[in-house]
N, C-alpha and C positions, 0 to 999 in steps of 0.2 A: 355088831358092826355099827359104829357113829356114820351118821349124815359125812362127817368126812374121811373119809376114812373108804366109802363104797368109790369104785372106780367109776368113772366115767362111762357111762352106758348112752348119752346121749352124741347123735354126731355131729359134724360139723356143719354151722352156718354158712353158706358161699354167699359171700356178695359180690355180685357182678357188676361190673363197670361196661355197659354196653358201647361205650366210644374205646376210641386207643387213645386215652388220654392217663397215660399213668403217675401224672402230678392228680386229676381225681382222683384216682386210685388210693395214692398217699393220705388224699384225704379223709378218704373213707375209713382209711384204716385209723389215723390217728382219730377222726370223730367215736369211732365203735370201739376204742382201747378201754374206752370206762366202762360198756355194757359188759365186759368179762367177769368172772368171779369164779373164785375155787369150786373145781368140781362140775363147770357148768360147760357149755360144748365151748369146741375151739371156734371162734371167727374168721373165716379166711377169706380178703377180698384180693381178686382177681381182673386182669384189664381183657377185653378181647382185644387183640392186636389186630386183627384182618377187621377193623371195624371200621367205621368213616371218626374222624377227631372231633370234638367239643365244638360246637359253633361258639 
């Protein structure tokens, strides 16, 4: 079995946005769309909503 070919065994990255600011949030995602790469864990960023907003 090839390097790509093996399934994904690693899991997924959470990044957390500790404000309810879900324009950050966006951003985080678009900044970490290029650290992705076949076969590597998913990125998933998430906002807290019950949190205080962005000074």
């Amino acid at each position: 079995m090839t390097a790509a070919a093996k399934p994904n065994t690693l899991g997924p990255i959470l990044v957390i946005n500790p404000n309810s600011s879900e324009e950050v949030t966006e951003g985080l995602r678009e900044a970490l769309a290029g650290m992705s790469f076949p076969g590597g864990p998913v990125i998933e960023c998430v906002t807290i909503t019950d949190s205080r907003p962005a000074s």
